[in-house]
DSSP file (Angstrom, degrees, kcal/mol; ACC not computed):
  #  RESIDUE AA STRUCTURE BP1 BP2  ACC     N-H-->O    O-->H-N    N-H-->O    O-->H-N    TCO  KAPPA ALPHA  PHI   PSI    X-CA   Y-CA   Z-CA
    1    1 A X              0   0    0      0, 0.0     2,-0.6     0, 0.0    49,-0.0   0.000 360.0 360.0 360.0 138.7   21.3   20.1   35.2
    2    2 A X        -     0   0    0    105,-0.0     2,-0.5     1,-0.0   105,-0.1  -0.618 360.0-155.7 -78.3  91.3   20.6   19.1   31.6
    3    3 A X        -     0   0    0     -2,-0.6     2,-0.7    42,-0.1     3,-0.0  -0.710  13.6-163.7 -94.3 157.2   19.4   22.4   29.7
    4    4 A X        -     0   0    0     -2,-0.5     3,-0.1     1,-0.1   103,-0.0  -0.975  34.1 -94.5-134.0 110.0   17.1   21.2   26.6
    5    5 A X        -     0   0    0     -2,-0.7     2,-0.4     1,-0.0    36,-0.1   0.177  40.6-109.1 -23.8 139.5   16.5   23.6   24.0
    6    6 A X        -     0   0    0     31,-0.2     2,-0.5    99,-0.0    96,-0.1  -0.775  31.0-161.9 -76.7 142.7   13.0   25.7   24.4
    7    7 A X        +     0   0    0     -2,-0.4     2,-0.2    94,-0.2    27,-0.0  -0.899  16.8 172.8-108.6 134.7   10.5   24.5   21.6
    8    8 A X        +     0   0    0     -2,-0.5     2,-0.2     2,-0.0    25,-0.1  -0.876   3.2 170.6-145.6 153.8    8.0   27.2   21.3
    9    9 A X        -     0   0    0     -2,-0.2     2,-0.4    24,-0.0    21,-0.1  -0.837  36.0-104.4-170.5 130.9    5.1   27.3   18.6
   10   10 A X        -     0   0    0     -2,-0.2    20,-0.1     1,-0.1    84,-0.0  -0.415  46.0-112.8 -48.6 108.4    1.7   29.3   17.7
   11   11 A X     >  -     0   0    0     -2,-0.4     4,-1.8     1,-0.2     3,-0.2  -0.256   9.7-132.5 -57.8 143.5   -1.5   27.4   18.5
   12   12 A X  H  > S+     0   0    0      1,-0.3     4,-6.0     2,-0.2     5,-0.4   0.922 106.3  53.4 -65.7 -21.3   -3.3   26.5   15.9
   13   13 A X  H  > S+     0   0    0      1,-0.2     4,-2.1     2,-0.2    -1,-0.3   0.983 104.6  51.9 -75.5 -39.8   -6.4   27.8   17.7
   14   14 A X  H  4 S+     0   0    0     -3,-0.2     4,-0.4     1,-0.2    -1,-0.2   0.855 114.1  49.1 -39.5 -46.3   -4.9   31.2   18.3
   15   15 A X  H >< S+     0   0    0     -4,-1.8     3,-0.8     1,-0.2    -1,-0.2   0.929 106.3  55.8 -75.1 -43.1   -4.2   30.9   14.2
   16   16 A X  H 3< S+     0   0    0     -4,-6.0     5,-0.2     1,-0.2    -2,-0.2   0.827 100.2  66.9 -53.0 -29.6   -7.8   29.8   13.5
   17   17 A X  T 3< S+     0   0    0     -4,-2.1     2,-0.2    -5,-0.4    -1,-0.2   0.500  75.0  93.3 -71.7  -3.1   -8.9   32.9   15.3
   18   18 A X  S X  S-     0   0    0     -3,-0.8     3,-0.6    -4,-0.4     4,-0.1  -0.376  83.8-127.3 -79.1 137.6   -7.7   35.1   13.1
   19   19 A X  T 3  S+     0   0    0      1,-0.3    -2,-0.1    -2,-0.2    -3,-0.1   0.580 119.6  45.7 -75.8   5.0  -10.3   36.6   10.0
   20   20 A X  T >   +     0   0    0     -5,-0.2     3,-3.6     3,-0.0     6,-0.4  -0.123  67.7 169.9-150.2  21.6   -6.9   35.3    8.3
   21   21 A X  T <  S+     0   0    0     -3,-0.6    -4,-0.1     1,-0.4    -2,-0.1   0.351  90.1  28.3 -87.7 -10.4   -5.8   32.0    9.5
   22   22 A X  T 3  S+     0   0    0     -6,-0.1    -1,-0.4    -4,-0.1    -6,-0.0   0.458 111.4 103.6-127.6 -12.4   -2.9   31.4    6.6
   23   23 A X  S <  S-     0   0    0     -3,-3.6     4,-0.3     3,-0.1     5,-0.1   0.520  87.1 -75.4 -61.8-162.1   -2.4   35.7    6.3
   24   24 A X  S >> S+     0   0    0      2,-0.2     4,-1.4     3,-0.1     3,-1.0   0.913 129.1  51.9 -26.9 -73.6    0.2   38.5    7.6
   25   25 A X  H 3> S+     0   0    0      1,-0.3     4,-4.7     2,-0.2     5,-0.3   0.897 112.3  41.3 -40.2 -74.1   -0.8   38.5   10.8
   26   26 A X  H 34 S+     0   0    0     -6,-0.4    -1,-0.3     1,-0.2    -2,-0.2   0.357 120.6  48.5 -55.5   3.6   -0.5   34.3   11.3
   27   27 A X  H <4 S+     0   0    0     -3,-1.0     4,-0.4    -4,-0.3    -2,-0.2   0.617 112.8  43.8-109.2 -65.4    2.8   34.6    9.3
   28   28 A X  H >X S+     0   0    0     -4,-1.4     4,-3.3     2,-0.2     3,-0.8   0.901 113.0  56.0 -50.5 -44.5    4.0   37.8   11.7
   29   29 A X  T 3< S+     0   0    0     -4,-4.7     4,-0.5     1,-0.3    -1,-0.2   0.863 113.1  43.4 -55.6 -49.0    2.6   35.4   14.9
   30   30 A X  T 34 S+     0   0    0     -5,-0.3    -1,-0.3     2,-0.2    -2,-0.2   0.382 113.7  50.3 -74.5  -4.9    5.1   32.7   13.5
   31   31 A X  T <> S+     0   0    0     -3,-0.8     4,-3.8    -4,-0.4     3,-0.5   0.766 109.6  42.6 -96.1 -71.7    7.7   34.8   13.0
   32   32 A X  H  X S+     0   0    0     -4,-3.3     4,-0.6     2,-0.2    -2,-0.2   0.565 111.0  59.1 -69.6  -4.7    7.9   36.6   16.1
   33   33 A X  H  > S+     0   0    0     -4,-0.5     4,-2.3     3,-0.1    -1,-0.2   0.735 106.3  53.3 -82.5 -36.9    7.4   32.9   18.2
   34   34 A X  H  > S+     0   0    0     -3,-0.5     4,-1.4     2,-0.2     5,-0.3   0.866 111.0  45.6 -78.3 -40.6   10.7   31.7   16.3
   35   35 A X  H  X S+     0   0    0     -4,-3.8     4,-3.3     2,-0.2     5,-0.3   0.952 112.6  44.8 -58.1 -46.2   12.6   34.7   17.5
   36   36 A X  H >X S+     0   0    0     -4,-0.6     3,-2.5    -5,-0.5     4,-0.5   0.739 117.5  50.9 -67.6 -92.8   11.5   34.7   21.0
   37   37 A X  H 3X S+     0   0    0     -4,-2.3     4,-1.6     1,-0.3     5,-0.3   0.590 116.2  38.2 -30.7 -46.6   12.3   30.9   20.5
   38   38 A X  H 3X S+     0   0    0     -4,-1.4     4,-3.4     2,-0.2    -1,-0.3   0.907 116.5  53.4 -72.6 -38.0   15.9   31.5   19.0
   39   39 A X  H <X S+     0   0    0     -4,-3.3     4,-2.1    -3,-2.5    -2,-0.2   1.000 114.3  39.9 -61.1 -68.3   16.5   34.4   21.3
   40   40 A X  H  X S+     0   0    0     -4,-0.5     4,-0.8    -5,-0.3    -2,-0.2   0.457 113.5  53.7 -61.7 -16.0   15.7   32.3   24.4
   41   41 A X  H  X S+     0   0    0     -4,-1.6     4,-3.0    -5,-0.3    -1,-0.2   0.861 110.0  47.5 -78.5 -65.4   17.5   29.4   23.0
   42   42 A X  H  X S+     0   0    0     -4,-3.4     4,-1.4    -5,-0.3    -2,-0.2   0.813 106.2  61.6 -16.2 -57.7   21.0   31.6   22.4
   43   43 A X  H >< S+     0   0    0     -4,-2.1     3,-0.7     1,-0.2     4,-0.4   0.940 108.5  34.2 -82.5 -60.4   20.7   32.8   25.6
   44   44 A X  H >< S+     0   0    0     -4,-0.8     3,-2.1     1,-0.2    -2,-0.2   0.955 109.7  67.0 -76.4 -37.8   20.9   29.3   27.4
   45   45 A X  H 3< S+     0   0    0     -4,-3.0    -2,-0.2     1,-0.2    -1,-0.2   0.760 111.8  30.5  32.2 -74.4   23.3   28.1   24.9
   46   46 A X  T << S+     0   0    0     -4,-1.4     2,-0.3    -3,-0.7    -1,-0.2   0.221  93.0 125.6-105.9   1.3   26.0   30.7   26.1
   47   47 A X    <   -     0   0    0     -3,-2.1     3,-0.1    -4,-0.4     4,-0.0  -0.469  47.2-166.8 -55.9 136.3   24.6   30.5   29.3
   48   48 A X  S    S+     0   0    0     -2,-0.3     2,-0.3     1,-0.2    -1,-0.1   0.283  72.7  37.1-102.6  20.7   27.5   29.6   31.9
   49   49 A X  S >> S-     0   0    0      1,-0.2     4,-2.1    -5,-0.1     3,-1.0  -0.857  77.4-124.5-146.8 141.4   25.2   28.7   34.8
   50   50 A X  H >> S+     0   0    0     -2,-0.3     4,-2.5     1,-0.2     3,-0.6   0.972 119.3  50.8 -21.5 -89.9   21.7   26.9   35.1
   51   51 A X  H 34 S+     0   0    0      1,-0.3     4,-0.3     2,-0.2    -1,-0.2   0.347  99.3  55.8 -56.7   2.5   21.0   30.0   36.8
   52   52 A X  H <> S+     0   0    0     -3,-1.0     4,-2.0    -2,-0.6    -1,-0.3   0.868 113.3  43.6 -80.2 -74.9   22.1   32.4   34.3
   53   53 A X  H <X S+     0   0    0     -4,-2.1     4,-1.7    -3,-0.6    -2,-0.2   0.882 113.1  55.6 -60.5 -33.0   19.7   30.7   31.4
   54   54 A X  H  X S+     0   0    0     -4,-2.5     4,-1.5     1,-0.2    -1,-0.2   0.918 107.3  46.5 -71.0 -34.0   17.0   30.6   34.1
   55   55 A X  H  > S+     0   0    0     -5,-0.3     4,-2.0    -4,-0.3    -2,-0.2   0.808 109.5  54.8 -77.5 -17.3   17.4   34.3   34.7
   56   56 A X  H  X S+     0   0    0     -4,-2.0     4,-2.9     2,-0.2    -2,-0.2   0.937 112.9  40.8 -63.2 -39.6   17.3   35.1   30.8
   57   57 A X  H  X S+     0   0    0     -4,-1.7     4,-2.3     2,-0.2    -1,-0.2   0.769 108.0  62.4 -87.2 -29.1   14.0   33.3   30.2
   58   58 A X  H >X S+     0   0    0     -4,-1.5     4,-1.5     2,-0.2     3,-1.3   0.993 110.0  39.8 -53.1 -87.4   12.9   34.9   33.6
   59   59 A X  H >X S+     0   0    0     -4,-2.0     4,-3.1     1,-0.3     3,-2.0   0.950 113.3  57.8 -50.5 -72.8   13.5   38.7   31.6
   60   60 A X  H 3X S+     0   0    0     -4,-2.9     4,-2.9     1,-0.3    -1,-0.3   0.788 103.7  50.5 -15.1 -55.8   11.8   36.9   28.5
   61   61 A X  H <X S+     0   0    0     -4,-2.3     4,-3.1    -3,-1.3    -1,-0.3   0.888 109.4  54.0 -60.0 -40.5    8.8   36.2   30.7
   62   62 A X  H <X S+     0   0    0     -3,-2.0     4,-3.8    -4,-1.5    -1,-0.2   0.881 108.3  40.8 -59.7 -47.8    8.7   39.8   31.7
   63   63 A X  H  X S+     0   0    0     -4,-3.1     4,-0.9     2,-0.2    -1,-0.2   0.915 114.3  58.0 -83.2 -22.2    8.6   41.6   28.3
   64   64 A X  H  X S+     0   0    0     -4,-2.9     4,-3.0    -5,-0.5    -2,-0.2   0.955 107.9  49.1 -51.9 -49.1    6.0   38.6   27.4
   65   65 A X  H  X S+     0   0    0     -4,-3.1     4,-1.8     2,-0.2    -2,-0.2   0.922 114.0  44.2 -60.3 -42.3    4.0   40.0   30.4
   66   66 A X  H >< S+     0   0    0     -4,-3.8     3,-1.6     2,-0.2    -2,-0.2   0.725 111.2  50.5 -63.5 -88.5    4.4   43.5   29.1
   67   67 A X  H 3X S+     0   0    0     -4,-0.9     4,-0.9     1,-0.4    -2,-0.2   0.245 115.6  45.5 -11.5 -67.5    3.5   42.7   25.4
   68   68 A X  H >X S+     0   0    0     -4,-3.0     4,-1.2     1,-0.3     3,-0.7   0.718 115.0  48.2 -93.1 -40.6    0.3   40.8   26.8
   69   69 A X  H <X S+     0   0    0     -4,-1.8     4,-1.1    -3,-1.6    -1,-0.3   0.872 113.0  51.0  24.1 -92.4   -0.4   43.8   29.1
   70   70 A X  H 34 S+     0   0    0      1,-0.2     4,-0.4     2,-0.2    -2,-0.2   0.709 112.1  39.3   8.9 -79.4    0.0   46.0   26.4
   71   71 A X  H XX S+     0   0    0     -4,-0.9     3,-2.5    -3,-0.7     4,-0.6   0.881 106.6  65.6 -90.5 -29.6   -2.1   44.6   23.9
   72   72 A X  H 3< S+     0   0    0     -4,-1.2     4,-0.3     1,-0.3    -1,-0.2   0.614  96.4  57.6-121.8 -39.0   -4.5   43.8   26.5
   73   73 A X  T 3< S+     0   0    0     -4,-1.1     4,-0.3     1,-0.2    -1,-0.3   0.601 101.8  63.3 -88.6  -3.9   -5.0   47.9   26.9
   74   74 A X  T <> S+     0   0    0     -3,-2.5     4,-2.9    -4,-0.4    -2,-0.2   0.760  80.1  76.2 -71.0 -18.9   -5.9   47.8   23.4
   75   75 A X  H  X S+     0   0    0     -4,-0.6     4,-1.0     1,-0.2    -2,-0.1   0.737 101.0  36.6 -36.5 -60.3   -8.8   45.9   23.6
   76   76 A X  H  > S+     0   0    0     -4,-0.3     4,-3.1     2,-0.2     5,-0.3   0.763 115.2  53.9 -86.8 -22.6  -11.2   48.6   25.0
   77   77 A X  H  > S+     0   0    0     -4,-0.3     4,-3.3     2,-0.3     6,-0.2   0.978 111.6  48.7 -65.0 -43.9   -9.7   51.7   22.9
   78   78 A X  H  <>S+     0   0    0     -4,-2.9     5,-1.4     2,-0.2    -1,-0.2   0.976 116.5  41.5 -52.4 -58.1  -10.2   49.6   19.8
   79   79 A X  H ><5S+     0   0    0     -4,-1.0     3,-1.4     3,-0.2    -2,-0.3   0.917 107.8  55.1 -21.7 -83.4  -13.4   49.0   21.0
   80   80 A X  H 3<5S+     0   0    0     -4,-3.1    -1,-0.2     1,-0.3    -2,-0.2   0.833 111.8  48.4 -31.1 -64.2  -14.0   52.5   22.2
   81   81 A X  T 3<5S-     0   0    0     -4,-3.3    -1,-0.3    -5,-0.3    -2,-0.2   0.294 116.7-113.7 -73.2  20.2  -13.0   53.8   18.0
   82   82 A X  T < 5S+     0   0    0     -3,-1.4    -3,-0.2    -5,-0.2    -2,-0.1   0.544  76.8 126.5  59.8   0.1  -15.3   51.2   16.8
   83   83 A X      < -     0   0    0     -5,-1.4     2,-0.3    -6,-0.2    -1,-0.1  -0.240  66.4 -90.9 -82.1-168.1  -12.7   49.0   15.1
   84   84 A X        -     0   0    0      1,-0.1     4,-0.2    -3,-0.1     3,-0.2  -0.790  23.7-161.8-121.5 139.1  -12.2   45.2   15.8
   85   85 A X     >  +     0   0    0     -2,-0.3     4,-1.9     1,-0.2     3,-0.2   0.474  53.8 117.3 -97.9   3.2  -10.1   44.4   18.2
   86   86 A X  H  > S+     0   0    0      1,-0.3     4,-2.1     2,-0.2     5,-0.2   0.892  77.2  58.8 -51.1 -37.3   -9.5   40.6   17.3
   87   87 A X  H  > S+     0   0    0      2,-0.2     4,-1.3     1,-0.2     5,-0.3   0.951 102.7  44.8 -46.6 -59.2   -5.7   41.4   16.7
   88   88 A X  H >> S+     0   0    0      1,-0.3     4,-2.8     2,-0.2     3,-0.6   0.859 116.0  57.1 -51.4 -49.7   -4.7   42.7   19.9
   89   89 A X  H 3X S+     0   0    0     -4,-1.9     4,-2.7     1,-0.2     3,-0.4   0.937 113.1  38.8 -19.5 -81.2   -6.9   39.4   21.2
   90   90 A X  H 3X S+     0   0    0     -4,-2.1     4,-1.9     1,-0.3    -2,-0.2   0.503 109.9  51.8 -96.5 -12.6   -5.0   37.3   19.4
   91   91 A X  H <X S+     0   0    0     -4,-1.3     4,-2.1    -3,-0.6    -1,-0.3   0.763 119.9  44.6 -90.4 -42.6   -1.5   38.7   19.8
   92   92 A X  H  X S+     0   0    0     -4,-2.8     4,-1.4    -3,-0.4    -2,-0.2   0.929 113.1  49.8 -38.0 -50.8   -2.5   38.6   24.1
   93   93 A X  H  X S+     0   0    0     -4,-2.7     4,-4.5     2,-0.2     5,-0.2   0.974 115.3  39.3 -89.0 -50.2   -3.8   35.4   23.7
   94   94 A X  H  X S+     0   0    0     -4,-1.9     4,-2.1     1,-0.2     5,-0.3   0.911 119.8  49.5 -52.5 -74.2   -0.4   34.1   21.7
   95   95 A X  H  < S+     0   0    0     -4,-2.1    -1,-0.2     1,-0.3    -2,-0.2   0.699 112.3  42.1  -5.9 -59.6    1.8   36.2   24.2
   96   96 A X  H >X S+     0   0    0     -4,-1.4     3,-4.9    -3,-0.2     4,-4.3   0.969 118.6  64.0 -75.6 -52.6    0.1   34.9   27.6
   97   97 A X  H >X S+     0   0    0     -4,-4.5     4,-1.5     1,-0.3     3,-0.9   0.948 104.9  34.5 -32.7 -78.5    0.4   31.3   25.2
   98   98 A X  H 3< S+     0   0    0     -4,-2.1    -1,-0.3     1,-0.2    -2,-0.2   0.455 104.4  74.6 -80.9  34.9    3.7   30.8   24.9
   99   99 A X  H <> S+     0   0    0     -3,-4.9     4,-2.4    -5,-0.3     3,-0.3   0.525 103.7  46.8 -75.0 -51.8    4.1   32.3   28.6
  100  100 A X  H << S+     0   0    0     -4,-4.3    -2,-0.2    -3,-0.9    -3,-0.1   0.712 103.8  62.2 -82.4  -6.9    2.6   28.7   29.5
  101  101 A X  T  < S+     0   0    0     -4,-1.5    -1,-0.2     2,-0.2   -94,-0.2   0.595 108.5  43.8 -70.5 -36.1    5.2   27.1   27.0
  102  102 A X  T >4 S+     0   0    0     -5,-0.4     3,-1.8    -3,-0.3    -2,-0.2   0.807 109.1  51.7 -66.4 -51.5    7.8   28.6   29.2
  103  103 A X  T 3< S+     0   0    0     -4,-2.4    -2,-0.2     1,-0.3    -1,-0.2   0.466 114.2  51.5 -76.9   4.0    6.1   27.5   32.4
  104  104 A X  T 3   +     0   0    0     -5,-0.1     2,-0.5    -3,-0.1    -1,-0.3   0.457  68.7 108.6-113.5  -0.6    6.0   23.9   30.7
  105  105 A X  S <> S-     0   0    0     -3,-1.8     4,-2.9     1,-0.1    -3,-0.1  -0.468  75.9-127.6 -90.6 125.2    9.4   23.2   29.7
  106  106 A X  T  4 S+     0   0    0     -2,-0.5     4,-0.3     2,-0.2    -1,-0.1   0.869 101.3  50.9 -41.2 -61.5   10.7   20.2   32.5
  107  107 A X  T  4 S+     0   0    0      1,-0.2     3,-0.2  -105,-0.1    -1,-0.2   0.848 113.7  35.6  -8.5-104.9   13.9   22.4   33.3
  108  108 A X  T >> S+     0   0    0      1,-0.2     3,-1.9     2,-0.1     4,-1.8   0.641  87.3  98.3 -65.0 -45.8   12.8   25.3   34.0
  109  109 A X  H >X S+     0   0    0     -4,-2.9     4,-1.6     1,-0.3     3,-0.7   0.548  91.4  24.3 -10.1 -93.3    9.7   24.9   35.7
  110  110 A X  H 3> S+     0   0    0     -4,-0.3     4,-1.3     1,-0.3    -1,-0.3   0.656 120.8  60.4 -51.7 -27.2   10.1   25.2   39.5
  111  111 A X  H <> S+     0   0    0     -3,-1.9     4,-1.8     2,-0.2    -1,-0.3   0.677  91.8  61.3-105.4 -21.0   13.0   27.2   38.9
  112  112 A X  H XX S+     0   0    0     -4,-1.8     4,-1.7    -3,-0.7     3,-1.0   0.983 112.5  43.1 -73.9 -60.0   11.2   30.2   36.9
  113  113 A X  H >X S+     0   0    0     -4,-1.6     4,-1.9     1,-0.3     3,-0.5   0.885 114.1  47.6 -61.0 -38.1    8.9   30.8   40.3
  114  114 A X  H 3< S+     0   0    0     -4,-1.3     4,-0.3     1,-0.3    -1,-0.3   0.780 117.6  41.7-101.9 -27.8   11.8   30.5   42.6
  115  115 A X  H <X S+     0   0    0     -4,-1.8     4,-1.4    -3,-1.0    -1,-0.3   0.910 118.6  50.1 -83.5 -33.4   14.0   33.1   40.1
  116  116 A X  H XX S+     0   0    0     -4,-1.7     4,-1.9    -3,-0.5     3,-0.9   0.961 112.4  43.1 -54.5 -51.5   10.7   35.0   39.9
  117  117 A X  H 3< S+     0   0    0     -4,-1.9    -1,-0.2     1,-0.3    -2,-0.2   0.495 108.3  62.1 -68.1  -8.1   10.2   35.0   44.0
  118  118 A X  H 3> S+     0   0    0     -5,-0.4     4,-2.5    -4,-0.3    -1,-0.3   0.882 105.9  49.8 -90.9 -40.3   14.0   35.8   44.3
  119  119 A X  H <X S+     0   0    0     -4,-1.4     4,-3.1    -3,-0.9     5,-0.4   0.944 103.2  49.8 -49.0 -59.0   13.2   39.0   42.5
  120  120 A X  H  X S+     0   0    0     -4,-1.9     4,-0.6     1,-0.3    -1,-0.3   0.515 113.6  49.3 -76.4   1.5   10.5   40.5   44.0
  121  121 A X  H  > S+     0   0    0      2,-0.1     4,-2.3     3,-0.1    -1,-0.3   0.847 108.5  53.3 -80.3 -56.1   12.4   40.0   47.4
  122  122 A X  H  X S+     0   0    0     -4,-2.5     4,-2.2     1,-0.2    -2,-0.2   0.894 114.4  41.9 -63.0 -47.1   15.5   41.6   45.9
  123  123 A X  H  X S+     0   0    0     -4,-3.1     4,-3.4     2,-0.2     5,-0.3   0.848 111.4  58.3 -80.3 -36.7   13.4   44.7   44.8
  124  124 A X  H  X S+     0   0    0     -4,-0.6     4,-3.7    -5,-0.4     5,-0.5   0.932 115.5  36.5 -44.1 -75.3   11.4   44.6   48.4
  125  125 A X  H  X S+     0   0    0     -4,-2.3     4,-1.4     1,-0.3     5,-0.2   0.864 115.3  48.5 -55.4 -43.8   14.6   45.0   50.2
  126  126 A X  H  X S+     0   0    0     -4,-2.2     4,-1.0    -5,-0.2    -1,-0.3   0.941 120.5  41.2 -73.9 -21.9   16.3   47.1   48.2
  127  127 A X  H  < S+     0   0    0     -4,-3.4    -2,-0.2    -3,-0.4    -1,-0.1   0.805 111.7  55.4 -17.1 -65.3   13.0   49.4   48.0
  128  128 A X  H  < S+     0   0    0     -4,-3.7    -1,-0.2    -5,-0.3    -2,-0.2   0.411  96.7  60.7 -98.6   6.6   12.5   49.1   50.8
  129  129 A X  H  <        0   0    0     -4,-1.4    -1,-0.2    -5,-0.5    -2,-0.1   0.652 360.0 360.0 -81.7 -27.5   15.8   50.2   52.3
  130  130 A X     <        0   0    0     -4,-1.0    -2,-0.1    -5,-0.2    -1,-0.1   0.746 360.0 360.0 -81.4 360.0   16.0   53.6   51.1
């Protein structure tokens, strides 16, 4: 199978949404998309199986799922202390984004559920053996 570099990139609307659209934040957002992009790239690179690279991007997806999780329980707390919560928004909303950036790359597609659905089988059974 033909692995193709990941392209990943902050939407601009995610960047418009910001009280800051050219600031820190949209700077930090681009920053941290180009690692996870470099990281995930590396990683199938040096991969020595299709399934190898599929399970790295597979982990990727997972700490994306915390991050967005995460920020996602900041939302009301912020709330709660009266401050604005639009970062934690927009750091979710980029997170869950380039979650679907993953889920869109022609490779990987079908093969990110079937490594996901391999997991949660491997952790039923072994779970569910002791």
């Amino acid at each position: 199978m033909d692995r193709e570099p990941v392209s990943l990139g902050v939407p601009q609307p995610i960047l418009d949404s910001l009280p800051e659209p050219e600031g820190a934040a949209a700077q930090d957002m681009q920053r941290a998309v180009a690692g996870i992009e470099a990281r995930i790239n590396e990683a199938i690179e040096a991969a020595d199986a299709d399934s190898e690279a599929v399970g790295y991007v597979v982990d990727a997806i997972e700490r994306l799922e915390d991050e967005i999780e995460r920020y996602d329980e900041f939302v009301p707390e912020l709330r709660a202390w009266g401050q604005s919560p639009i970062y934690a928004i927009g750091w979710r909303n980029l997170y869950a984004d380039v979650l679907m950036q993953l889920h869109e790359v022609e490779w990987l597609a079908d093969r990110l559920d079937r490594e996901r659905n391999y997991r949660v089988v491997e952790d039923g059974i072994r779970f569910g053996g002791r």
